[in-house]
C-alpha positions in Angstrom: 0.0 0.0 0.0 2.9 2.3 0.9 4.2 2.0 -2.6 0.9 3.0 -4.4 0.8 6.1 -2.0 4.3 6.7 -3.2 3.2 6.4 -6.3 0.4 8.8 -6.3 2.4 11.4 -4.6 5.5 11.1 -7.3 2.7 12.1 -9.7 0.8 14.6 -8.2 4.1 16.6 -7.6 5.9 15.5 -10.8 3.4 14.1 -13.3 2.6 17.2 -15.4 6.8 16.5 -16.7 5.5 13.3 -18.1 4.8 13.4 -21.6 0.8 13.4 -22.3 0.6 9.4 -23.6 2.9 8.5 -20.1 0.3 10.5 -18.0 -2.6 8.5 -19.2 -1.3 5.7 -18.8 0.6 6.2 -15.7 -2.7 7.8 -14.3 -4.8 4.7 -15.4 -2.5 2.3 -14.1 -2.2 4.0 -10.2 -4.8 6.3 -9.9 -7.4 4.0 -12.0 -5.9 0.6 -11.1 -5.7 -0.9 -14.5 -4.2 -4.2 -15.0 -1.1 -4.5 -17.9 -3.5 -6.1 -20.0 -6.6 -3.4 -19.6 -3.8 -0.7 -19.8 -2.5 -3.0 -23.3 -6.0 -3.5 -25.1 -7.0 0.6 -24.2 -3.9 1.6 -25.5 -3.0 -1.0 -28.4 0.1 -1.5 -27.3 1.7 -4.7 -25.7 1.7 -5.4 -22.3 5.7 -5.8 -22.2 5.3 -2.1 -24.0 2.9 -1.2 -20.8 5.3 -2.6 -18.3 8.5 -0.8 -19.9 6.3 2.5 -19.8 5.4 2.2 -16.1 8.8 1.5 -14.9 10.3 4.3 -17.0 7.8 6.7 -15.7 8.3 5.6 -12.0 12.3 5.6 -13.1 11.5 9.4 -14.3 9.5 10.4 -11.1 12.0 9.2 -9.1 14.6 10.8 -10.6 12.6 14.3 -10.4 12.3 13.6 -6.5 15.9 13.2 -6.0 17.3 16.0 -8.6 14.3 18.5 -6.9 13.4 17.5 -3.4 9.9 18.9 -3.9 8.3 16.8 -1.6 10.9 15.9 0.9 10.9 19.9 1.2 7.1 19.9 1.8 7.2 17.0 4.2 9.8 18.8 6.1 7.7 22.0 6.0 5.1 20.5 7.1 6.7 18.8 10.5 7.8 21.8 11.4 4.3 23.9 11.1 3.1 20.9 12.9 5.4 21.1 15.9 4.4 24.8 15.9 1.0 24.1 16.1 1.2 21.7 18.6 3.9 22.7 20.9 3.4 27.0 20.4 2.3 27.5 24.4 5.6 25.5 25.7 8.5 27.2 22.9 9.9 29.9 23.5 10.4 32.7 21.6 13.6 32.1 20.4 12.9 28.6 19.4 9.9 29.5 17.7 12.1 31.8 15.8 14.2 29.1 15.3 11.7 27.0 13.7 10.2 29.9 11.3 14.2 30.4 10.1 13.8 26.8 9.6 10.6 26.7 7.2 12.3 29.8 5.4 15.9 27.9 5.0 13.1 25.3 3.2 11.8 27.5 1.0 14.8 29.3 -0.2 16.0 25.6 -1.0 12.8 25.5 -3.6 14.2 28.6 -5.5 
């Protein structure tokens, strides 16, 4: 299960860099669960051609993650405006200073 959320979250941050033929059939295959064979007939294309396609488009995704960081960025963001949330009566101000230089040194890294 882990995987398919992977999966979906490569794409939602990264799919739009797919070309428009790997998008529909990378989005049919996760999003849509098609099998090789349903993805093969819809597409005319062999399910060998199908499987090639998938792994070269989670290959691609993957590749985006590690040159970009998008979402290890976001993840990061997001712990941080969690442990502000849910720790803002006992910081003080300095650490809560610390923590907004923090989610700032994050988002200069997406520039």
């Amino acid at each position: 299960m882990d995987q398919i959320v992977e999966k979906g979250l490569l794409y939602d941050y990264y799919g739009k860099l797919l070309t428009k033929r790997q998008q529909q059939i990378y989005e049919d295959a996760v999003s849509n669960d098609l099998s090789l064979s349903e993805l093969a007939d819809a597409y005319e294309i062999s399910r060998q051609g199908v499987h090639d396609l998938l792994r070269r488009c989670d290959r691609t995704l993957a590749e985006y993650e590690d040159t970009l960081g998008c979402i290890k960025r976001d993840r990061e963001i997001i712990q941080l405006a969690d442990r502000l949330k849910s720790d803002a009566d006992a910081l003080t101000p300095s650490e809560i200073g610390r923590i907004a230089d923090e989610i700032k040194r994050c988002m200069k890294e997406e520039s």
